[in-house]
Jmol script that loads the backbone (N, CA, C; Angstrom):
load data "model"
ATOM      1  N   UNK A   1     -30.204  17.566  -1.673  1.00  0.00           N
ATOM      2  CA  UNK A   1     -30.217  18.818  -2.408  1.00  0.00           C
ATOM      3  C   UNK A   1     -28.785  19.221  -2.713  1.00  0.00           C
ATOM      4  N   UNK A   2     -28.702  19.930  -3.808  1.00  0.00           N
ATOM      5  CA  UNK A   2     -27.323  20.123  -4.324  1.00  0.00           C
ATOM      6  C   UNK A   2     -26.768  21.617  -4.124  1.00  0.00           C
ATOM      7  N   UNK A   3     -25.996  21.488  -3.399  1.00  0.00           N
ATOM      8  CA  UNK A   3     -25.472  23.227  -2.998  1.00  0.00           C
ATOM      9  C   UNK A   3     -24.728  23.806  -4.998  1.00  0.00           C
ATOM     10  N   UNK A   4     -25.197  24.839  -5.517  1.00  0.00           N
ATOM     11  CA  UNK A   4     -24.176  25.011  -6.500  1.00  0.00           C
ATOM     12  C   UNK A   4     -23.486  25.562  -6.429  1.00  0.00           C
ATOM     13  N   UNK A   5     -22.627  25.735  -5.352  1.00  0.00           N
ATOM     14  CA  UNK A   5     -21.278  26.660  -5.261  1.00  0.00           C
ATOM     15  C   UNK A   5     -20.080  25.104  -4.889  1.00  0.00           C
ATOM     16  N   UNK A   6     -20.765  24.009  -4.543  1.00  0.00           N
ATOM     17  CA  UNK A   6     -19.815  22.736  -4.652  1.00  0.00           C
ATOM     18  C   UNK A   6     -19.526  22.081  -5.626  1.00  0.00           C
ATOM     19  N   UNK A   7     -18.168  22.270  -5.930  1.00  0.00           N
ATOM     20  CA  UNK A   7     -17.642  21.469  -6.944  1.00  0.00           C
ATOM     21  C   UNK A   7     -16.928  19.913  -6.632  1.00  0.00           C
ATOM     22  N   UNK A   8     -17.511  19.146  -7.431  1.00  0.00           N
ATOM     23  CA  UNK A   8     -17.417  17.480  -7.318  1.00  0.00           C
ATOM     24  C   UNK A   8     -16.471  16.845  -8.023  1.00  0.00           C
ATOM     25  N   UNK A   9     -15.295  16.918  -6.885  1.00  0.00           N
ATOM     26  CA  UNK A   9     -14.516  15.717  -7.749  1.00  0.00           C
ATOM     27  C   UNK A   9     -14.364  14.208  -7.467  1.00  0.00           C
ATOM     28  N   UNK A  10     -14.160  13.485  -8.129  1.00  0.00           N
ATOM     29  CA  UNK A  10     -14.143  11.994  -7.417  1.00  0.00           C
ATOM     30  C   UNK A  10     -13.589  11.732  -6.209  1.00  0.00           C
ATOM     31  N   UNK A  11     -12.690  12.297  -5.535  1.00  0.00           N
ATOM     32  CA  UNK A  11     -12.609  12.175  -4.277  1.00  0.00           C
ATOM     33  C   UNK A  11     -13.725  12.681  -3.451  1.00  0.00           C
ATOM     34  N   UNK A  12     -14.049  14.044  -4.104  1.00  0.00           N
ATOM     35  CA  UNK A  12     -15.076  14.709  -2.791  1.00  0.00           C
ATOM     36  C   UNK A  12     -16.546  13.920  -3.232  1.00  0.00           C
ATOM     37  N   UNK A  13     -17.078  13.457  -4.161  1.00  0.00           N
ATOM     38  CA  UNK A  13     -18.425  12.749  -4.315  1.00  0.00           C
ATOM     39  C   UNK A  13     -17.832  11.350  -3.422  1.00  0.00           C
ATOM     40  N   UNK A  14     -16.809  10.831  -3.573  1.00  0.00           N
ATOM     41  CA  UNK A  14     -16.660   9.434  -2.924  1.00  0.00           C
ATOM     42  C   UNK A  14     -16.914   9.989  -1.734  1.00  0.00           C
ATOM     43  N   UNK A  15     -16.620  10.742  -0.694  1.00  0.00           N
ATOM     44  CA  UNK A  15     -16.595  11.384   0.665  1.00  0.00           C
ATOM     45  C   UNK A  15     -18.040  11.264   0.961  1.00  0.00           C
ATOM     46  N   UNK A  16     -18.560  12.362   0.207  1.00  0.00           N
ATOM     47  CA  UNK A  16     -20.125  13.141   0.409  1.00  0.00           C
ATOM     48  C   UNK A  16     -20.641  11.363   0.812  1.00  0.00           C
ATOM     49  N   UNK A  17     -20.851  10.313  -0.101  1.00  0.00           N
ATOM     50  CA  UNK A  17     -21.468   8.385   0.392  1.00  0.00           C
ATOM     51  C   UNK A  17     -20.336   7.982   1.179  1.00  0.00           C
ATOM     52  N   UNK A  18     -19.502   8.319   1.337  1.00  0.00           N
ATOM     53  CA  UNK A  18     -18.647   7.818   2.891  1.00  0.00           C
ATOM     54  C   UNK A  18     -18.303   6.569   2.007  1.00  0.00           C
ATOM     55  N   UNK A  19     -17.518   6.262   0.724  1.00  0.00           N
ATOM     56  CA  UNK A  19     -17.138   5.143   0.162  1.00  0.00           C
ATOM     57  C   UNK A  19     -15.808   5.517  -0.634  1.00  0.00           C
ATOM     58  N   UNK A  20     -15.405   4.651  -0.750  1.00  0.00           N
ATOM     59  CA  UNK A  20     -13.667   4.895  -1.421  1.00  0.00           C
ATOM     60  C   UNK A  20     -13.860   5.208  -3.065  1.00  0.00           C
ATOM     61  N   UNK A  21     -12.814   5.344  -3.457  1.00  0.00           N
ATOM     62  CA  UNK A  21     -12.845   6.022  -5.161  1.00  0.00           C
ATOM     63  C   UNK A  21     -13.177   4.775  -6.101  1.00  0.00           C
ATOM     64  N   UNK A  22     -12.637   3.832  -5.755  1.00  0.00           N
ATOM     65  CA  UNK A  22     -12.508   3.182  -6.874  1.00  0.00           C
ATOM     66  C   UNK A  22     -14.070   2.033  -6.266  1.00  0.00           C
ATOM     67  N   UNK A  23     -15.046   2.289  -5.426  1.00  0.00           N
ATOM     68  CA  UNK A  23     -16.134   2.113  -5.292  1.00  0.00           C
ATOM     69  C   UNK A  23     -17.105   3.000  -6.102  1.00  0.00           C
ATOM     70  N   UNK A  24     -16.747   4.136  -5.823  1.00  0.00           N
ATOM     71  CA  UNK A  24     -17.568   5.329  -6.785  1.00  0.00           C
ATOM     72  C   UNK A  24     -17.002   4.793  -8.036  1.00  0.00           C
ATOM     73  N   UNK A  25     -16.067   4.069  -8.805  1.00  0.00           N
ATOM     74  CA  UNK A  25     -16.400   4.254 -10.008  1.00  0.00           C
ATOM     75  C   UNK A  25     -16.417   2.748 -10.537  1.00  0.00           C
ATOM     76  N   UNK A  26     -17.077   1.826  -9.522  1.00  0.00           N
ATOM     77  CA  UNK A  26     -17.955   0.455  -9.603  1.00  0.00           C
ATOM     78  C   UNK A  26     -19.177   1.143 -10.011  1.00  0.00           C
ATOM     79  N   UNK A  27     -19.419   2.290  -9.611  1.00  0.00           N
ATOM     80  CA  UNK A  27     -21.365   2.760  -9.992  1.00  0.00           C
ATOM     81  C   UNK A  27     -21.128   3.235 -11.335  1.00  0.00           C
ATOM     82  N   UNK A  28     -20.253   3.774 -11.927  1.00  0.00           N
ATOM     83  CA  UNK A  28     -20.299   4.120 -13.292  1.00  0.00           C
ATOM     84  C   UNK A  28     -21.437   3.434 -14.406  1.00  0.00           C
ATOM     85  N   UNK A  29     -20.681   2.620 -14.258  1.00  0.00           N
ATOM     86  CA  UNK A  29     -21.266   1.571 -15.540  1.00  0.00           C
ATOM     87  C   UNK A  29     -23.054   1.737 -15.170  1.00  0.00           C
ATOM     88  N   UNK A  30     -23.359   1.276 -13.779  1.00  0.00           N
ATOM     89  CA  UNK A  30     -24.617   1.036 -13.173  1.00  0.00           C
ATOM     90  C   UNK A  30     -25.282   2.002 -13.430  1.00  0.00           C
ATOM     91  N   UNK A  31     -25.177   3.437 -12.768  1.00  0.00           N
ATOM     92  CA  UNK A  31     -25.786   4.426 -12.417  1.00  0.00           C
ATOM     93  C   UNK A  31     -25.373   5.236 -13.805  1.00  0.00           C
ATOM     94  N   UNK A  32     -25.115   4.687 -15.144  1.00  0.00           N
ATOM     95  CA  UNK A  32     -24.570   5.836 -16.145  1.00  0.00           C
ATOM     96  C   UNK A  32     -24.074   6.727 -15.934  1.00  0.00           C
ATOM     97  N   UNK A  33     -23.030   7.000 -15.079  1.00  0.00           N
ATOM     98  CA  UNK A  33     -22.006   7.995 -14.722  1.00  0.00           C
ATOM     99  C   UNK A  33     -20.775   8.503 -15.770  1.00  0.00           C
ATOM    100  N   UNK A  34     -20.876   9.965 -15.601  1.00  0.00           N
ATOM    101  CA  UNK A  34     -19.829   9.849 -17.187  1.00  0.00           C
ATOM    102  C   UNK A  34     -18.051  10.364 -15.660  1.00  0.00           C
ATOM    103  N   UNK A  35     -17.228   9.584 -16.194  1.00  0.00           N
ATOM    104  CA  UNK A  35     -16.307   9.781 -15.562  1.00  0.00           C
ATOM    105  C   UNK A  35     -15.908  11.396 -15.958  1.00  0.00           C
ATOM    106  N   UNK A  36     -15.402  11.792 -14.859  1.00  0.00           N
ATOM    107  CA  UNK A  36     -14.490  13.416 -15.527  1.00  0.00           C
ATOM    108  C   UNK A  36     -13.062  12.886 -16.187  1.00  0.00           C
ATOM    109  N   UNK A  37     -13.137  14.208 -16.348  1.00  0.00           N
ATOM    110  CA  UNK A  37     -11.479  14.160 -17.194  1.00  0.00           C
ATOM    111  C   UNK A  37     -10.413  13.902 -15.901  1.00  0.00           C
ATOM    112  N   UNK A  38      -9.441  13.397 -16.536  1.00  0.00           N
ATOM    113  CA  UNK A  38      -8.113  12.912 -15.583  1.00  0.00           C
ATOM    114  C   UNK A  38      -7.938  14.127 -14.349  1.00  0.00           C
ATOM    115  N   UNK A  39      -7.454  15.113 -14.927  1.00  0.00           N
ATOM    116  CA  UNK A  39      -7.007  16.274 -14.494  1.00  0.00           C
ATOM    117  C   UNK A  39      -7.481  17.778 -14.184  1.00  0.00           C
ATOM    118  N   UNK A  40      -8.581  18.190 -13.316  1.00  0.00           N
ATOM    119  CA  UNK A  40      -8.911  18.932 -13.332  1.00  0.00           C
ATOM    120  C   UNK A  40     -10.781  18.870 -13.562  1.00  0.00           C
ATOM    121  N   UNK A  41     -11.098  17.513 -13.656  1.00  0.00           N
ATOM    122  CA  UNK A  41     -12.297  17.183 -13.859  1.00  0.00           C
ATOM    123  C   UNK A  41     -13.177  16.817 -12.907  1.00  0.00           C
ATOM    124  N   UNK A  42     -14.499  17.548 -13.178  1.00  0.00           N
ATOM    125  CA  UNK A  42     -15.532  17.711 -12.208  1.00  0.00           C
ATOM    126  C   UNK A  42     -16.977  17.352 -12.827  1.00  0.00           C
ATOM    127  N   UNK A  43     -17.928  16.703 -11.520  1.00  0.00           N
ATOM    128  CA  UNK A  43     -18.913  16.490 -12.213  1.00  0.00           C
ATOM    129  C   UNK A  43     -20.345  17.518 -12.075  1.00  0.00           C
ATOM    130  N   UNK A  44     -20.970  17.451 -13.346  1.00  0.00           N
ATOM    131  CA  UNK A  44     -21.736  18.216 -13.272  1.00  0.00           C
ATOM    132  C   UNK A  44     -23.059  17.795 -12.465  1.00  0.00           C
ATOM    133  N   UNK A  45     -23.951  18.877 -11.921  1.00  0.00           N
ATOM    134  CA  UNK A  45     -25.227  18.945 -11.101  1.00  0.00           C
ATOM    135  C   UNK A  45     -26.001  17.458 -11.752  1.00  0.00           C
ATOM    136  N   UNK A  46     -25.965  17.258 -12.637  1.00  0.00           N
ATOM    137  CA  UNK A  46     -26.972  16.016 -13.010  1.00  0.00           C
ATOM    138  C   UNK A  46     -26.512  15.107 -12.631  1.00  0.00           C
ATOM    139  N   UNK A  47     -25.387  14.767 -12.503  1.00  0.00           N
ATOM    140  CA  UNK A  47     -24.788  13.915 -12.891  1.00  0.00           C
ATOM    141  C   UNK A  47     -24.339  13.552 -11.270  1.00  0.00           C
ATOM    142  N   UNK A  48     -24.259  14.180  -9.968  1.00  0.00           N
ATOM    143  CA  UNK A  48     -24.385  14.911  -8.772  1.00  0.00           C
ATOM    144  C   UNK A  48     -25.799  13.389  -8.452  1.00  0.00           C
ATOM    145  N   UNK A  49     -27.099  14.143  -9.076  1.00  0.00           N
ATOM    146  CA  UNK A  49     -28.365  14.160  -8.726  1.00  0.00           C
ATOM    147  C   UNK A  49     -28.370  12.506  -8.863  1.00  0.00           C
ATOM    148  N   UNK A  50     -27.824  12.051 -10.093  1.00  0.00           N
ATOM    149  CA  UNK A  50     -28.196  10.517 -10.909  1.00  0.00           C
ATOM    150  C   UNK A  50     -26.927  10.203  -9.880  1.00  0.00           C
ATOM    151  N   UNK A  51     -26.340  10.331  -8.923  1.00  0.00           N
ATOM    152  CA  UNK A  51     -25.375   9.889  -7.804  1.00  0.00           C
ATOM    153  C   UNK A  51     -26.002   9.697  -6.793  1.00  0.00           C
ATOM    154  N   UNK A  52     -26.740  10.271  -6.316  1.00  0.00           N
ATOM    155  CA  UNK A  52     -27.619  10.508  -5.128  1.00  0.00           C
ATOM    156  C   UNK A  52     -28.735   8.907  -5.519  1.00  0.00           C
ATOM    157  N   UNK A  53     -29.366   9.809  -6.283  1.00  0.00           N
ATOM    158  CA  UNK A  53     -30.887   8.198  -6.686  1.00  0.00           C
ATOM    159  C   UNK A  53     -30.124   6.941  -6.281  1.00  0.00           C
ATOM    160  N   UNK A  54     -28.580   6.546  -7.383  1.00  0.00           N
ATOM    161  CA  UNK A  54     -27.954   5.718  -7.113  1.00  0.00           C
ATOM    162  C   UNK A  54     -28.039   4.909  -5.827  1.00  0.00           C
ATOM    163  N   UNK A  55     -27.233   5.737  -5.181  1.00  0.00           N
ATOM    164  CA  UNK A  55     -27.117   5.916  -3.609  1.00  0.00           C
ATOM    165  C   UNK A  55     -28.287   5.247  -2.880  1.00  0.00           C
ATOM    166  N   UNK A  56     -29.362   6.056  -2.854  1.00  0.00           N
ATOM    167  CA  UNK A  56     -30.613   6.184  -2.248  1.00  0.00           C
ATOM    168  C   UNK A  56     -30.713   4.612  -2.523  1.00  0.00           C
ATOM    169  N   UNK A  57     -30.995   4.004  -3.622  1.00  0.00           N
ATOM    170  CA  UNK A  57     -31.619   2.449  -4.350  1.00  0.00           C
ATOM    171  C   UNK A  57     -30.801   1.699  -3.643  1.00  0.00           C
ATOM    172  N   UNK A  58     -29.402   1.800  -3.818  1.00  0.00           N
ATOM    173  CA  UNK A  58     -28.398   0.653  -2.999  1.00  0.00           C
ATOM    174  C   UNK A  58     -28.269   0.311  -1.856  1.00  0.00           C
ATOM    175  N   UNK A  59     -28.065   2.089  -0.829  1.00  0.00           N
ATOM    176  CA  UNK A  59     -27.825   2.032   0.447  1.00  0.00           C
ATOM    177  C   UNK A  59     -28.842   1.848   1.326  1.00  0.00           C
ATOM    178  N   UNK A  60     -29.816   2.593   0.754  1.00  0.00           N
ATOM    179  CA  UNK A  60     -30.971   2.509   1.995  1.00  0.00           C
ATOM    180  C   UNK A  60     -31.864   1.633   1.248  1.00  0.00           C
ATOM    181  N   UNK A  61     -32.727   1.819   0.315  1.00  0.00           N
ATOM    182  CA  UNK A  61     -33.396   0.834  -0.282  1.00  0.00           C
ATOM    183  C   UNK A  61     -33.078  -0.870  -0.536  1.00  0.00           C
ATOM    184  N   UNK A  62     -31.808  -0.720  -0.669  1.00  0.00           N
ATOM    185  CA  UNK A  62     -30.456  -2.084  -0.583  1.00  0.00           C
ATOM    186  C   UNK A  62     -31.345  -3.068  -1.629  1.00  0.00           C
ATOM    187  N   UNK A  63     -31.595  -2.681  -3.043  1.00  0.00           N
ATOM    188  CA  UNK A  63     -31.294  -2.729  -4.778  1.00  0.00           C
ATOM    189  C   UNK A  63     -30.270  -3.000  -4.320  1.00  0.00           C
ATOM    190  N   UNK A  64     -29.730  -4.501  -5.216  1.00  0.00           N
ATOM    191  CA  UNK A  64     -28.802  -4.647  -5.885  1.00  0.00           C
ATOM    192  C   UNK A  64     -28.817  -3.960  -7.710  1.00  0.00           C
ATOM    193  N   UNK A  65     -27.647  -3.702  -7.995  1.00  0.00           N
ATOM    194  CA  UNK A  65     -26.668  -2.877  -8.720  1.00  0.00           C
ATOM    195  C   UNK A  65     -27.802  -3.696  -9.979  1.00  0.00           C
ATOM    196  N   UNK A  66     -27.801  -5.129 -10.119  1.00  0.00           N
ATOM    197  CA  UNK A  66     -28.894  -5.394 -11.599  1.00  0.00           C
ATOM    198  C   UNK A  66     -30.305  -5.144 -11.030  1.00  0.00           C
ATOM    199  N   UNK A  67     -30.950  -5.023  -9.550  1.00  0.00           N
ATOM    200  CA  UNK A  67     -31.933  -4.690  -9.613  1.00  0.00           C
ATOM    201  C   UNK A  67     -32.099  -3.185 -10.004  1.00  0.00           C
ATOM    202  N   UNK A  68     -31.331  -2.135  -9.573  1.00  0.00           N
ATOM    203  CA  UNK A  68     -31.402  -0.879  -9.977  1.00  0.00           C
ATOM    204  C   UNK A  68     -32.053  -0.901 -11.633  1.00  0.00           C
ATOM    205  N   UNK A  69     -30.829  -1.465 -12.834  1.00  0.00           N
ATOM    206  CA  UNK A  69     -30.959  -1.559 -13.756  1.00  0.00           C
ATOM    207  C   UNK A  69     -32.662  -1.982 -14.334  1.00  0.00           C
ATOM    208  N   UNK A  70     -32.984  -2.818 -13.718  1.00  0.00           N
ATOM    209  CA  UNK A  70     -34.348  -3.819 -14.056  1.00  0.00           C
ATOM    210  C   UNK A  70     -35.544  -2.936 -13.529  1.00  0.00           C
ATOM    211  N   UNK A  71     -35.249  -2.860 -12.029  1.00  0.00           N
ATOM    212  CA  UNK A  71     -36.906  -1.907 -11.692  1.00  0.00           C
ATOM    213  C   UNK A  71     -36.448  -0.176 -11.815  1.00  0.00           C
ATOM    214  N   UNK A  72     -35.595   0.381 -11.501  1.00  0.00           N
ATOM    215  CA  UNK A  72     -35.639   1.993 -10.658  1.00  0.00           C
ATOM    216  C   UNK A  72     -35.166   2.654 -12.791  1.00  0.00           C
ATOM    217  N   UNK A  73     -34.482   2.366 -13.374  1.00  0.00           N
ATOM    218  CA  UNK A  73     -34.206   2.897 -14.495  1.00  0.00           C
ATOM    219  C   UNK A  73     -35.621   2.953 -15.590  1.00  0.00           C
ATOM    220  N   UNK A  74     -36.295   1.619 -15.439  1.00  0.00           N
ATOM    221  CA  UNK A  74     -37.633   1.541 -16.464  1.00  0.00           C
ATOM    222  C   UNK A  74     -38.362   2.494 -15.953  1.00  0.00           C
ATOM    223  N   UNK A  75     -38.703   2.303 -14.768  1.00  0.00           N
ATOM    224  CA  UNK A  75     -39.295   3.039 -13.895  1.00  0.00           C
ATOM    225  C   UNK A  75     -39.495   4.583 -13.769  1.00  0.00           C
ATOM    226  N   UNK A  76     -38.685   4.862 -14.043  1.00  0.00           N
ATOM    227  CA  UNK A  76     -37.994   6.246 -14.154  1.00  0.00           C
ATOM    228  C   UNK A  76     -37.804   7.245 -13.457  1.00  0.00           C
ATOM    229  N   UNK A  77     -37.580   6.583 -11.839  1.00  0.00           N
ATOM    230  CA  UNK A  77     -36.710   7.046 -11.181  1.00  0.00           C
ATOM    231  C   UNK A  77     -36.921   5.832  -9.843  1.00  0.00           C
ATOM    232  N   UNK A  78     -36.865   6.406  -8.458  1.00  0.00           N
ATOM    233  CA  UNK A  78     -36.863   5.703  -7.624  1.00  0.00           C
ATOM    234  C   UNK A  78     -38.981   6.601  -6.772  1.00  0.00           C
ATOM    235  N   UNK A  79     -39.027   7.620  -7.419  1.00  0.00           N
ATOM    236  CA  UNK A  79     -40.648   7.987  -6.656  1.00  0.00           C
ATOM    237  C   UNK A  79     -41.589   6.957  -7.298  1.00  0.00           C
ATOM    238  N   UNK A  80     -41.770   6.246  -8.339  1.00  0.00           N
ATOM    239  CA  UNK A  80     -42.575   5.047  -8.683  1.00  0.00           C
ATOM    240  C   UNK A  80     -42.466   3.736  -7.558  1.00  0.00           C
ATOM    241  N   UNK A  81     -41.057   3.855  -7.319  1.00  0.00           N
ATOM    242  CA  UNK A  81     -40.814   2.329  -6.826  1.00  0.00           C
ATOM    243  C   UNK A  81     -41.183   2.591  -5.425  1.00  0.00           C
ATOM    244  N   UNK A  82     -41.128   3.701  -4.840  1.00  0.00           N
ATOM    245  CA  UNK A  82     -41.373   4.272  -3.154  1.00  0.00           C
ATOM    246  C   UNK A  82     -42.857   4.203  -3.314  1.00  0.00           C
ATOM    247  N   UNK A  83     -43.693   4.575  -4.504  1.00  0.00           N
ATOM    248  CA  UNK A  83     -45.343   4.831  -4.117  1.00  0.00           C
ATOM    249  C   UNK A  83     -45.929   3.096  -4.133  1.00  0.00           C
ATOM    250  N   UNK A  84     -44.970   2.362  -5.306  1.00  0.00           N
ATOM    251  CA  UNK A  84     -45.740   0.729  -5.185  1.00  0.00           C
ATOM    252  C   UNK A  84     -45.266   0.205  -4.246  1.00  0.00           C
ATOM    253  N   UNK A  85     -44.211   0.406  -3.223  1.00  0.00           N
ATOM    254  CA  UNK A  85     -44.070  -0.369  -2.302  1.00  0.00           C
ATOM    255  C   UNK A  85     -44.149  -0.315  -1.131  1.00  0.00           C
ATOM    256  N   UNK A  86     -44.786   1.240  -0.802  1.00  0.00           N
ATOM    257  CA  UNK A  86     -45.478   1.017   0.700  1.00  0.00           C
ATOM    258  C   UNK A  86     -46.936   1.336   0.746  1.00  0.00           C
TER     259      UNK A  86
END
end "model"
wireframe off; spacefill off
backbone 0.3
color backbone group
């Protein structure tokens, strides 16, 4: 769940998954992440949320980065792929 009084910058979203920066922005491409601006840039609540799913598919589910792409995106989200597989 997303507190909205926290503001997300690439350091503090890398923190929140306990992973380094330039790991958080290996998920870009994957997880359609729009980078912030250089200076002063933060990400918004959706964008927060489509971090988390990410997360969820890789770390605990342990999707690889083209399986994400192939099943959890068609899919359209990760609650399809949790109801067919247990």
């Amino acid at each position: 769940m997303i507190c909205e009084n926290v503001i997300y910058t690439q350091k503090t979203l890398a923190e929140r998954y306990g992973i380094s920066i330039a790991a958080l922005q290996r998920w870009y491409p994957y997880a359609d992440i729009v980078k912030p601006r250089k200076r002063g840039g933060y990400f918004d609540a959706t964008t927060v949320e489509i971090a988390d799913i990410f997360y969820v598919a890789i770390k605990i589910r342990r999707l690889t980065c083209e399986e994400y792409l192939q099943q959890v995106i068609p899919a359209g989200g990760l609650d399809p792929i949790f109801r067919t597989s247990t």
